[in-house]
C-alpha positions as CSV (number, residue, x, y, z in Angstrom):
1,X,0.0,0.0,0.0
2,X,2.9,2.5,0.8
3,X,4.3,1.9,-2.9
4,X,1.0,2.9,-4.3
5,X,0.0,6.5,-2.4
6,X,2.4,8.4,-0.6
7,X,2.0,10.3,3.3
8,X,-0.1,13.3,1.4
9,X,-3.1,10.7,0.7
10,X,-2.8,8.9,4.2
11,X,-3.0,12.1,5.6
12,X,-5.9,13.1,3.7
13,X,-8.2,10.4,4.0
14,X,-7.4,10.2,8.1
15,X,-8.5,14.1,8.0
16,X,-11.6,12.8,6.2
17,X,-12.5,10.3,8.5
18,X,-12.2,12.6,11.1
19,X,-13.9,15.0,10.2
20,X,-17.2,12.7,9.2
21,X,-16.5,11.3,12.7
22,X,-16.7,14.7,13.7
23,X,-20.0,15.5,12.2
24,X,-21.2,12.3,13.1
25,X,-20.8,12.9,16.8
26,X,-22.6,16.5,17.1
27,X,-25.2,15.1,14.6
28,X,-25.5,12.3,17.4
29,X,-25.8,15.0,20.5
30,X,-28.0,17.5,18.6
31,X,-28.7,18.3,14.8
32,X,-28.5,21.9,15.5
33,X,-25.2,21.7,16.8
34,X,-24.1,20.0,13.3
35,X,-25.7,23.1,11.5
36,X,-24.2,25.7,14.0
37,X,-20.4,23.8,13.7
38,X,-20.7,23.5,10.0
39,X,-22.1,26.5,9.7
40,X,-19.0,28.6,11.5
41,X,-16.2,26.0,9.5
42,X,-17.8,27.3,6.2
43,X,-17.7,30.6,7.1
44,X,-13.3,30.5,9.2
45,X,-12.5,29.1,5.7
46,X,-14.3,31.8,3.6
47,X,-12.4,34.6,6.0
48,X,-9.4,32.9,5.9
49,X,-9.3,32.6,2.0
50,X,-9.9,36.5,2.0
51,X,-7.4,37.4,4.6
52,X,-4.7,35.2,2.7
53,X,-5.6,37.4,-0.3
54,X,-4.8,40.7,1.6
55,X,-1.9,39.8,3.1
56,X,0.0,38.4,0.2
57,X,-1.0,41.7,-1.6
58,X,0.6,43.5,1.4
59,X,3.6,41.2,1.8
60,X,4.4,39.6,-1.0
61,X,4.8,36.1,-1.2
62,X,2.9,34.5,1.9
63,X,1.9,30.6,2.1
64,X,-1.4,30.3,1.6
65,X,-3.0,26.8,1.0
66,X,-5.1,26.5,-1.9
């Protein structure tokens, strides 16, 4: 299995898991704690896409992942 996908797709199909796990488990306590989390993960990776955007025009080359 290690000859066929390297540490990138290991690492990315863990944070998948966990993060269905994730929604799984507040969906289990409450359903409107799965709309509130989801809602407020949409929204930190909206901001931080626009802050990224600012700061690289103010800085110069900044690491922003895509």
């Amino acid at each position: 299995m290690t000859s066929i996908a390297d540490d990138g797709v290991f690492f990315v199909v863990t944070q998948a898991f966990s993060m269905m796990g994730g929604i799984i488990g507040l969906f289990i306590l409450d359903y409107r704690m799965t709309l509130i989390g989801t809602f407020f993960y949409s929204g930190k990776s909206g901001h931080y896409e626009v802050f990224c955007k600012e700061a690289e025009t103010y800085y110069g080359r900044v690491y922003c992942r895509k």
